[in-house]
Every structure is written in structure tokens, then in C-alpha cells.
C-alpha positions as CSV (number, residue, x, y, z in Angstrom):
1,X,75.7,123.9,120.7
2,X,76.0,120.1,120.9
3,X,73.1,120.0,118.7
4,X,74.5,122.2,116.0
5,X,77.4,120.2,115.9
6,X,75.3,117.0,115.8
7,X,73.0,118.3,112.9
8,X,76.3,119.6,110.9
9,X,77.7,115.2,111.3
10,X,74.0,114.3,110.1
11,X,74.2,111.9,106.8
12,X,72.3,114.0,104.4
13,X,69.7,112.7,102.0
14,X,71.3,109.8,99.2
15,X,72.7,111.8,95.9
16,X,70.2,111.8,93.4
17,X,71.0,109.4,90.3
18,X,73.7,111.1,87.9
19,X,71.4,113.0,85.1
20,X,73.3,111.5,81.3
21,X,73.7,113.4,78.3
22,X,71.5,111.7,75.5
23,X,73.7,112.6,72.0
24,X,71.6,111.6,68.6
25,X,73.8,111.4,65.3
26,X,71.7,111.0,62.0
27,X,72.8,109.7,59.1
28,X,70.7,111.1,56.3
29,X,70.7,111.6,52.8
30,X,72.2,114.9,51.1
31,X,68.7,115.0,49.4
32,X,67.3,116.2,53.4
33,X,70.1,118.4,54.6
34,X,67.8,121.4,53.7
35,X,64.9,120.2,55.6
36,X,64.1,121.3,59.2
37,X,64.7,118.8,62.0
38,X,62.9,118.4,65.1
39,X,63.7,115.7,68.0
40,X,61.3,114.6,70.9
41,X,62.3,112.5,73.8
42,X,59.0,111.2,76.0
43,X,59.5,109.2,78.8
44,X,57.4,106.3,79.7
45,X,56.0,107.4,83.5
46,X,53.3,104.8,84.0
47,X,54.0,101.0,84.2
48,X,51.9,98.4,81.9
49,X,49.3,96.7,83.5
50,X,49.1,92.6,82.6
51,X,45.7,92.7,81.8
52,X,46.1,95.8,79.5
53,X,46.2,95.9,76.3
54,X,50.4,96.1,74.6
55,X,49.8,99.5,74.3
56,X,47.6,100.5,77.1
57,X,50.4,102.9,79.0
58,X,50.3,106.0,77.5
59,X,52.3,108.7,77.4
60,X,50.4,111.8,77.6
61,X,51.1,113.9,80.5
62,X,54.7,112.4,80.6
63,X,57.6,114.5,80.6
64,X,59.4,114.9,77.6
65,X,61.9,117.2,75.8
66,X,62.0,119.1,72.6
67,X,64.5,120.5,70.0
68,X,64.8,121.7,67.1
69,X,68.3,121.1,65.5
70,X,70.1,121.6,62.1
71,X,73.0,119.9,61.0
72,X,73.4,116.2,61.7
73,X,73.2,116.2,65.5
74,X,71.7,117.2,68.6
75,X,72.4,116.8,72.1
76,X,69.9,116.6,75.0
77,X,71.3,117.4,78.7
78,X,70.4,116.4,82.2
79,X,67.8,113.3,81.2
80,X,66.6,111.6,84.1
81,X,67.2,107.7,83.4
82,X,64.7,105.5,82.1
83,X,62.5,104.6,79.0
84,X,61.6,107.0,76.2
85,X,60.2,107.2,73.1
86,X,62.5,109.1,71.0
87,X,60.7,110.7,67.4
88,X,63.2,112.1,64.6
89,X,61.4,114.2,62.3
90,X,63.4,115.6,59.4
91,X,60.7,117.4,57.2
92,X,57.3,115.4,56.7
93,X,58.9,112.1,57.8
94,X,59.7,110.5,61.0
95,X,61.5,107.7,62.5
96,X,60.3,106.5,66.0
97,X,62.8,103.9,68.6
98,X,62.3,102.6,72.2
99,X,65.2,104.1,74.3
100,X,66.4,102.6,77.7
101,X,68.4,105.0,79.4
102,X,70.6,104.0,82.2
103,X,72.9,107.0,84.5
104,X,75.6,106.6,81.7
105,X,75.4,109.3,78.7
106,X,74.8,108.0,75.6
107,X,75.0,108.6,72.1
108,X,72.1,107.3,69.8
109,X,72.9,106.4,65.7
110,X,69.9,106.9,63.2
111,X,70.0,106.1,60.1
112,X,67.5,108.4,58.7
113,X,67.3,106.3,54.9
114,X,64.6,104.0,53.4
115,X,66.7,101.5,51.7
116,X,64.7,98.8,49.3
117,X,63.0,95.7,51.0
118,X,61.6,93.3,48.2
119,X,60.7,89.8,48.1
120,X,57.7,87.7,47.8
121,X,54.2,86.6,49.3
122,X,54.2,82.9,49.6
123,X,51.3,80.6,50.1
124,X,51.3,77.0,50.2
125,X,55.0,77.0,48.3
126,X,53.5,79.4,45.2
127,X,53.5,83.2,45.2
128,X,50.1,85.0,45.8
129,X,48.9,88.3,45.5
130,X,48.4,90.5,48.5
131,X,48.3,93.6,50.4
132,X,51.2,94.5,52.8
133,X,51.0,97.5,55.4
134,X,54.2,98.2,56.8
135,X,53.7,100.3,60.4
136,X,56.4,101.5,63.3
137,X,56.2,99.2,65.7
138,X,56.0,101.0,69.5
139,X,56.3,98.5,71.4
140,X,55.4,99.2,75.4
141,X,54.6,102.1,75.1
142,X,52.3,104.6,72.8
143,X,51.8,108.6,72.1
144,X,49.4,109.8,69.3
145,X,52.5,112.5,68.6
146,X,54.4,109.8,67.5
147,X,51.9,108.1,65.2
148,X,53.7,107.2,62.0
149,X,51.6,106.1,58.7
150,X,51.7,103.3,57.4
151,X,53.3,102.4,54.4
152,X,51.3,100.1,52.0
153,X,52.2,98.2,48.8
154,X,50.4,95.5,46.7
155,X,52.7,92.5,45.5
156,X,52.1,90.9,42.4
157,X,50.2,88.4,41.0
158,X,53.7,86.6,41.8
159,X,53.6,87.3,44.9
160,X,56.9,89.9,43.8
161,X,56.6,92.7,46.4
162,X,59.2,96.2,46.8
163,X,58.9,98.8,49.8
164,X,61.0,101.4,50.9
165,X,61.4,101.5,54.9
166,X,63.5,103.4,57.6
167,X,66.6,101.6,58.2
168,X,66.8,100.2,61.8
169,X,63.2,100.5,62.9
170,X,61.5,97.6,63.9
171,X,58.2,97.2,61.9
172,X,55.3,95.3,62.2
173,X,53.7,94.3,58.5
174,X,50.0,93.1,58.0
175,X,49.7,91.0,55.1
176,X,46.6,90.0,53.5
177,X,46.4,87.3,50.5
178,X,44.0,89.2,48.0
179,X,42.1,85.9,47.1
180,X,42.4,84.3,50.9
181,X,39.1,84.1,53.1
182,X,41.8,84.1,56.0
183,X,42.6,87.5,58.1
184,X,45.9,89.3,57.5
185,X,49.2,87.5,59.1
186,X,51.5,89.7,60.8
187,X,55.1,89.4,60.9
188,X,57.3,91.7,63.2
189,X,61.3,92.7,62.0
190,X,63.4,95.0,61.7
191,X,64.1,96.9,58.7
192,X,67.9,96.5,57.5
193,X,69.9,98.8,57.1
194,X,70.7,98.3,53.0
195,X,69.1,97.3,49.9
196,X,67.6,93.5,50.9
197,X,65.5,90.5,50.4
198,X,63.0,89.2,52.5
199,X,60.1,86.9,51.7
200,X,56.5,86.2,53.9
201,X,55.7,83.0,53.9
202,X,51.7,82.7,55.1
203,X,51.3,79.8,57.1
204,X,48.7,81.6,59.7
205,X,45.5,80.0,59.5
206,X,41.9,80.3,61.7
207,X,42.0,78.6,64.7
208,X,38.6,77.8,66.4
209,X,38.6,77.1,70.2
210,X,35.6,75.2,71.7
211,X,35.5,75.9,75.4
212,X,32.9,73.6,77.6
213,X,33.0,72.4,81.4
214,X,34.2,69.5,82.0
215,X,31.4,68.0,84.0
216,X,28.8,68.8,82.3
217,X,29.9,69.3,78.7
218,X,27.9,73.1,78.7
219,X,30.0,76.0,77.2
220,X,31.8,78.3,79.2
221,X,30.7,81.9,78.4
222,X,33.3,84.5,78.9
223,X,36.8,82.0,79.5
224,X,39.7,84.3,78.3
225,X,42.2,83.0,76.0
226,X,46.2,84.5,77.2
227,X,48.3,84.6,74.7
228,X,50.9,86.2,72.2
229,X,51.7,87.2,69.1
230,X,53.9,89.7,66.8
231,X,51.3,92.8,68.2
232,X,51.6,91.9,71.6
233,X,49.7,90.3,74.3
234,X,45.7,89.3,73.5
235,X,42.9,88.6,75.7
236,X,39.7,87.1,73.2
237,X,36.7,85.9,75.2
238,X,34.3,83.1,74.4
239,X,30.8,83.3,73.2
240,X,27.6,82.2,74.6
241,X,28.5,79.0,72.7
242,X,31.9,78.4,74.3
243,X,33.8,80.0,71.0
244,X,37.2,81.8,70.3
245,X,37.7,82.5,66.6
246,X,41.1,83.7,65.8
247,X,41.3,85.0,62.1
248,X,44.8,84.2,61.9
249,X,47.4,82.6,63.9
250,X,51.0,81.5,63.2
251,X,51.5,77.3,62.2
252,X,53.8,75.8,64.7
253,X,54.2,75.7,68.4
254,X,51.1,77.7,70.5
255,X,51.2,78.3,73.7
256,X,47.8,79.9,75.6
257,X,46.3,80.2,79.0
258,X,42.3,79.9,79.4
259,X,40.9,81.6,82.2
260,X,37.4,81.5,83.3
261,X,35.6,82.6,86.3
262,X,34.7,79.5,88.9
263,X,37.2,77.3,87.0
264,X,40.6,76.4,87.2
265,X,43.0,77.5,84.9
266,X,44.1,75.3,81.7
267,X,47.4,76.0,79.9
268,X,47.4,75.1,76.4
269,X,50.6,73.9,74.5
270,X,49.8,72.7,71.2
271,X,51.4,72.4,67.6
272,X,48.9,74.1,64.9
273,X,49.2,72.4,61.4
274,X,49.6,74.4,58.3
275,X,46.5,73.6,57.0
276,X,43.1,75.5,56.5
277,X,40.8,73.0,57.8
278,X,42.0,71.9,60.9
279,X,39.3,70.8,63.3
280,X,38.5,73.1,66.3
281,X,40.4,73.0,69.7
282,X,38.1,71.2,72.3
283,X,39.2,72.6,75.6
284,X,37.7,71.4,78.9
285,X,37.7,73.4,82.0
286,X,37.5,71.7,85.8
287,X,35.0,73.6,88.1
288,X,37.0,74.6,90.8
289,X,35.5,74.1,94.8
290,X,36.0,75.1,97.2
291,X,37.0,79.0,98.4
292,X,39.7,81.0,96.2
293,X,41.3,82.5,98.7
294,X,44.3,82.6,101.0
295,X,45.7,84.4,104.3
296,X,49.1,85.8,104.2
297,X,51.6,86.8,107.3
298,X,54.3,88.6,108.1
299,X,57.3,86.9,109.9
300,X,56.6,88.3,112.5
301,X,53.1,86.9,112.2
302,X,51.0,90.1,111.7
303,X,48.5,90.1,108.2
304,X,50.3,91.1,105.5
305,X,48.2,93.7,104.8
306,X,47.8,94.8,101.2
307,X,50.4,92.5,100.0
308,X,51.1,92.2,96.6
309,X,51.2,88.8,94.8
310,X,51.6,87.6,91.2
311,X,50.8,84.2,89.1
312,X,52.1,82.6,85.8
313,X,55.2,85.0,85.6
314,X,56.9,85.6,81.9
315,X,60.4,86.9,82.5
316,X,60.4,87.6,78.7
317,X,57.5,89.3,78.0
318,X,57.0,90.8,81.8
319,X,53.6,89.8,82.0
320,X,52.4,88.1,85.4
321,X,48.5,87.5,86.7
322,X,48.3,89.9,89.5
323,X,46.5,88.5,92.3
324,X,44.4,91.2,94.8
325,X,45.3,91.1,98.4
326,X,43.0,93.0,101.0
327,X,43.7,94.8,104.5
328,X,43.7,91.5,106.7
329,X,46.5,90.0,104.1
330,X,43.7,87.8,102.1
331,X,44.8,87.5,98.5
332,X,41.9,86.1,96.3
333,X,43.0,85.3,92.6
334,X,39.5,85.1,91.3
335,X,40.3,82.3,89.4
336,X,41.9,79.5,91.3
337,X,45.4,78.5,90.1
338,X,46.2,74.9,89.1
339,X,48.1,73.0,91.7
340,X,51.4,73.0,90.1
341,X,51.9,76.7,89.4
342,X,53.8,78.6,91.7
343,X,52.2,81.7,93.6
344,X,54.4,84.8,94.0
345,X,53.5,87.0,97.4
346,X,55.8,90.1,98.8
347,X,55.0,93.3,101.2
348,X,57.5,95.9,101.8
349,X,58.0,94.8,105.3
350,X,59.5,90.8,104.1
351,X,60.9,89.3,100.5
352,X,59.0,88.3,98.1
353,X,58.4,84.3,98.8
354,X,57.5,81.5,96.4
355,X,55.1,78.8,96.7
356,X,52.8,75.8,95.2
357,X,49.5,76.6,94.7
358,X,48.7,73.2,95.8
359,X,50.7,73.5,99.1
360,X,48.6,77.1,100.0
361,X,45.7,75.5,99.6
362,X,46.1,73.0,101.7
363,X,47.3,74.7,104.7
364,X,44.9,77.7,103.6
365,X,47.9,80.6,104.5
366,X,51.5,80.7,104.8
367,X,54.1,83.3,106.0
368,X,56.5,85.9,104.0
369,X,59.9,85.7,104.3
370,X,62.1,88.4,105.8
371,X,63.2,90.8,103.5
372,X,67.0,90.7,102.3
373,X,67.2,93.9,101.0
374,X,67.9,95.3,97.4
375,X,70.2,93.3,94.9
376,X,72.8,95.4,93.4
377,X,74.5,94.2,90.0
378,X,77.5,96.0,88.5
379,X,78.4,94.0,85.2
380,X,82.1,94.1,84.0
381,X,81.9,93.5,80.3
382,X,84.9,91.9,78.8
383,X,87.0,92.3,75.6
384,X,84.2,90.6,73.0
385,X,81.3,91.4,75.3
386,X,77.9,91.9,73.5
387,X,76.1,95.2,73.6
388,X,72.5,93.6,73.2
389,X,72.4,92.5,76.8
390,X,69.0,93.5,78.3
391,X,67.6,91.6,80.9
392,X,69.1,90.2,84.7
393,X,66.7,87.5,85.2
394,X,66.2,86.6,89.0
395,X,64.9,83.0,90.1
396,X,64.9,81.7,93.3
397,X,65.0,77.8,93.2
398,X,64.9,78.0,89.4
399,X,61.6,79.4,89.1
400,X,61.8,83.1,88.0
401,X,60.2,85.2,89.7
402,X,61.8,88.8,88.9
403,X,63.4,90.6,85.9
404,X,65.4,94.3,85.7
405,X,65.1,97.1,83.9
406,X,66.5,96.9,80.2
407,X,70.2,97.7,79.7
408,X,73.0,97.1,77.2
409,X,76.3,95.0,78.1
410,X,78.4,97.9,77.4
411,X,76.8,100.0,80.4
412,X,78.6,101.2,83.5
413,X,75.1,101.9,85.7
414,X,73.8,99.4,88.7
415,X,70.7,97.0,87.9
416,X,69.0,97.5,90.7
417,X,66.2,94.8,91.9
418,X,64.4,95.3,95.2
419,X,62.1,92.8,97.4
420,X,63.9,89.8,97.4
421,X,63.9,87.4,100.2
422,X,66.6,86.6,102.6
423,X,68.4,83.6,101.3
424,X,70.1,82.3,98.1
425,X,68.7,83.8,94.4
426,X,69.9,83.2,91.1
427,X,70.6,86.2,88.8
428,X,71.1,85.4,84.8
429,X,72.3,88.1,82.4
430,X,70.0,87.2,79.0
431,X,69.6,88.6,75.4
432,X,66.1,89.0,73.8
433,X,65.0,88.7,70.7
434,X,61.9,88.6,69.0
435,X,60.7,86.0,66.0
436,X,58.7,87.3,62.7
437,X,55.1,86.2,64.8
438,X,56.1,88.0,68.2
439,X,57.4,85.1,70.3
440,X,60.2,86.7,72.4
441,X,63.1,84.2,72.5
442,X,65.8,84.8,75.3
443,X,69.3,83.9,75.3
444,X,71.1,83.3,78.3
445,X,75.2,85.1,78.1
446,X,76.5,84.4,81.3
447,X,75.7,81.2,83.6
448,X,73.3,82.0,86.3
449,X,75.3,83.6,89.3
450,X,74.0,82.8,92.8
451,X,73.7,85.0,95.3
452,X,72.9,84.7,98.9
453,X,70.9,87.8,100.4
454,X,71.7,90.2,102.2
455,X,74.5,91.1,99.8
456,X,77.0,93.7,99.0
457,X,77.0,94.7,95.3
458,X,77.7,92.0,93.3
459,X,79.8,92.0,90.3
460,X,79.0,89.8,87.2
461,X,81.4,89.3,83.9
462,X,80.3,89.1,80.9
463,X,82.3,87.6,78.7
């Protein structure tokens, strides 16, 4: 009887996440009332590896949701949170958006016109002739249902150019200077909403990279150049003869990583002139020596077996050099980091804990932190509060080491970021944005809030 009663007291399991409703208005011409409409919602269900390609997580297989609507809109019930693809077609055409969905419902605004984008092709201050292809840009994530064709023009001998393209969508556009030996330059934006102006200035160029050891002046076969632009993230390898030709890359600030097998790692931080014949990038690499790997424990001093550890972490674009760890809690990166970098290492039994290469290597292991449990963050958005919010940044010491889900500002839903280490962490609410060459640029909008772990929810105003 006792244990009847005792069963009937037992904590059941945790509610599940509140399912939202996912409302899409479209704002369409009269001239498409008539036409049929069809909306898909396809969720994202496997994570982007760093070393794969921007679009390597695909969605087929993923769950999704169908309807077929008339009228302008539709409403979708009981969506589990988290991030879709959403296609509008209204006839032949279609519209495709990225979709973060939090356990708030929401209501999604299309503008389903192709206002006028014209402008000009610009080449060393004149107008040139040239060949622009307009595509959707998908982002993280791709499904061959929601290919979209591209839309192609030819400007001028003026370089005078006119498109029409979906208002709102963010595009990618490849263009190539007819009477240029140079490979297209892409630019990524996002269409406006009205009748506008927009010109394409081409200051990409070639870039040739020269990679050779540093000791011997031989060139490194196979070193793998990190970097990227308005597509996404790229990987080129050298040749037999140490090269990396890029057909194209943006003038101004370039930031890289070489990687190469037996050496150590060389960041590259240059400024590319805007000029055709620029001379090639000589990059040495140091042989490393040496063993590449490194023991990890647990605090309570057992292996940390199968940890999971991380170099070179980009907060912006997510993308981290994931470093294997084995059953005796040996992580081996392959390619030995440069003494400065900092090393990320976590297990689910202690927090994730940050250190020097440098310092590992010298003491050839080190031990995990205990685990502070999962940081909860309820934002409380004031008066003029931005909607565009869509990171929480976590550093510990300064160095970032973590980043949430995407969100908006306006929101009422928990950001939610597990395997943090006992102690004090920093958590900063950022904006992203991306530049016409794919350079993500972040915006901080509140001041970073420190927290010390274990912690209650913490609450953060926005302003």
C-alpha cells in the first residue's frame, strides 16, 4: 500500500517543450490570387559538421509539414521548436527563408513580389559588361525540394543592369565581367522590399598562395586553406607545388587558417590590394615535433573517456576544429595547435574547461572541471528592444568558447546552453549581420553579463 502511495507522490517525467503555432501571411499581388498555394516547413535534424561543406547537412529524411492553402494565409499547429526551411510556392514560383523557431507561436510575413533591383557593374571606377546570376541563398541548411532557379541578366556595355527579385530573400549573385580573365565575384544581400538601386563594385581579384616548409623551403602538398566568403566556409588544398589558386577573392581585410599535416598551424591576416597583379602569398609552415597528443581527466581523476574537444572557435560563423578524443581520454588534433590558441575539452560528467595549447603541452594532460550545470537565460526586452537579436555568446575569461541557438529579442522562450564549468562565465546578447562578400559581422546589444555557475535562471534586459 505504502508503495502505491509512494509511486502516486513520484515526480513524473519533465513536460515536454510547449508545441507553437507557426502563422504565414503573404503579401502577394492581385495578379496571383488565382493561383494555387502550397507551403512546406522542413526542419533541420542533423547538425553541420566544421569540416563540411556550408551546405553539407541535408535535409532529406527530416520531418516536415505540408499544406495546401488558398487565400492569403495559412496556419501550421503543434511545430516542434527549432530550425526549418520554410518554401512558399504560389503557382510556378517560390520563395524559400531560414526559420528559427523558439516554444513561442509565431507569425511569419512574406512578401510574395519581385520589385525592381537595377544598378551598375563597376570595374576599376568605369562600368563593364557582365553576367549576373541571382540565386536563393539557403544558408545552413539544403533540400533539393527547395531548389529555386536562378535568375540571370546581362548588364550593359555600361555596366547598366535591371532584375526582378523576391522581396526579403537573401540572395547570393555571381557576377562575371564579360571581357575579365578573373572568375565571377560574389556578393551576398538581401533583396529590398521596393523598387531600388544597388551597384557591384568588382574589386575580387586571383590570389595565389605559395605554401613551403620552413626548414627546408620544399612545398607542402595537401596544407588546407580555412576560410570564408559570401557562399560559406571553403577548404582548397595545395598542389604538388605548394599552390592555392583562388579565382576570386574580395580586396580588403583576409583572414585564413593553413592546416597541414605534421606542421603547426599558421593563421593568416592580411590586406589584399585591388590590383590584378599582386604577387603570390609566400606562406611558411613550422614542422611540428614532437607527439600531438594529450591525456585528459576527470576531477575525479578517472580518463575522460571519449571527451569531446574543439580548437579555433568562431562564435559567428559556429565553426570550431574538432579535436578526436579516444577511450583512455587521449585527444589527438592531428595537426598540432600553435601555442597561443586556446584548446576547448568537455565530457558529460565535468564543464567544458579552457586552456593554452602551449600550457598542455607542456604538462602533456590536464584535468576537466566539474560540471555547473545548464545555463538558463530568460531575456526581458524593453520598450525600443530590437527584434534582430540572435545569438547569447558565452566566454569564459573572455575567450568564447560557446554560442545559443538563434532567437529574436522579442521572444518569451529560455536559451538554453549546457556543459559549462563550475565558476564564473560571461554571457553577451549579439546581433549578426552579414557583409556583400560573406564576412559575418556581430554586434554586441547588451554588455556582457557575468554569471557564476551553478545558477538559477538568469534574466538579462535588453534594452
Amino acid at each position: 500500500m505504502y508503495l502505491c502511495w509512494l509511486a502516486s507522490r513520484s515526480a513524473g517525467p519533465p513536460p515536454a517543450p510547449p508545441r507553437p503555432t507557426v502563422r504565414v501571411e503573404v503579401h502577394a499581388g492581385a495578379d496571383l490570387d488565382a493561383l494555387p498555394r502550397h507551403l512546406t516547413l522542413a526542419r533541420a535534424c542533423r547538425a553541420l559538421e566544421a569540416a563540411a561543406p556550408p551546405a553539407g547537412a541535408s535535409l532529406k529524411g527530416c520531418p516536415r509539414i505540408e499544406r495546401d492553402f488558398h487565400g492569403n494565409s495559412a496556419a501550421l499547429e503543434n511545430v516542434e521548436p527549432g530550425v526549418y526551411l520554410m518554401g512558399l510556392r504560389i503557382g510556378s514560383d517560390q520563395r524559400v527563408d531560414i526559420m528559427a523557431l523558439g516554444t513561442a507561436d509565431r507569425t511569419e510575413t512574406i512578401d510574395f513580389t519581385r520589385p525592381r533591383l537595377h544598378g551598375r557593374v563597376i570595374r576599376q571606377g568605369a562600368g563593364v559588361a557582365a553576367t549576373i546570376e541571382f540565386s536563393v541563398s539557403q544558408d545552413l541548411v539544403s533540400d533539393d525540394t527547395f531548389a529555386s532557379n536562378p535568375t540571370t541578366t546581362e548588364s550593359e556595355v555600361s555596366g547598366d543592369y535591371e532584375a526582378r527579385l523576391w522581396a526579403g530573400a537573401l540572395y547570393i549573385a555571381r557576377v562575371t565581367a564579360t571581357e575579365s580573365g578573373n572568375g565571377p565575384v560574389q556578393f551576398r544581400f538581401v533583396a529590398p522590399s521596393s523598387d531600388d538601386s544597388r551597384d557591384f563594385v568588382l574589386s575580387s581579384h586571383p590570389l595565389h598562395v605559395r605554401v613551403h616548409d620552413a626548414s627546408s623551403g620544399q612545398p607542402i602538398e595537401g596544407a588546407k586553406l580555412v576560410f570564408i566568403d559570401a557562399t560559406g566556409a571553403q577548404f582548397p588544398r595545395s598542389d604538388a607545388a605548394g599552390a592555392i589558386d583562388l579565382p576570386s577573392v574580395a580586396a580588403g581585410q583576409f583572414h585564413a587558417t593553413l592546416v597541414a599535416k605534421n606542421y603547426v598551424n599558421k593563421i593568416i591576416d592580411v590586406v589584399l590590394d585591388d590590383r590584378d597583379d599582386a604577387p603570390p602569398l609566400e606562406i611558411a609552415m613550422t614542422p611540428r615535433t614532437g607527439e600531438n597528443g594529450f591525456q585528459v581527466y576527470l576531477p575525479d581523476g578517472n580518463p575522460a573517456a571519449n571527451a569531446y574537444a574543439y580548437f579555433r572557435f568562431d562564435p559567428v560563423s559556429e565553426i570550431r576544429v574538432r579535436i578526436p578524443c579516444d577511450p583512455d581520454g587521449i585527444c589527438d588534433p592531428g595537426e598540432r595547435p600553435g601555442d597561443a590558441e586556446w584548446i576547448a575539452v568537455g565530457h558529460p560528467q565535468a564543464g567544458l574547461t579552457l586552456r593554452r595549447a602551449g600550457e598542455i603541452y607542456a604538462a602533456g594532460s590536464f584535468v576537466l572541471a566539474p560540471a555547473g550545470g545548464r545555463l538558463v537565460i530568460h531575456l526581458k526586452p524593453g520598450g525600443a528592444a530590437p527584434d534582430d537579436c540572435q545569438k547569447a555568446i558565452i566566454s569564459i575569461g573572455g575567450v568564447s568558447v560557446e554560442s545559443s541557438a538563434s532567437f529574436t529579442c522579442g521572444d518569451r522562450w529560455p536559451i538554453e546552453v549546457g556543459g559549462l564549468p563550475v565558476g564564473p562565465v560571461q554571457v553577451t546578447i549579439v546581433s549578426l549581420r552579414t557583409d556583400d562578400q560573406g564576412r559575418r559581422i556581430e554586434t554586441p546589444v547588451t554588455e556582457p553579463v557575468n554569471v557564476q555557475l551553478p545558477s538559477g535562471p538568469v534574466e538579462i534586459p535588453i534594452p
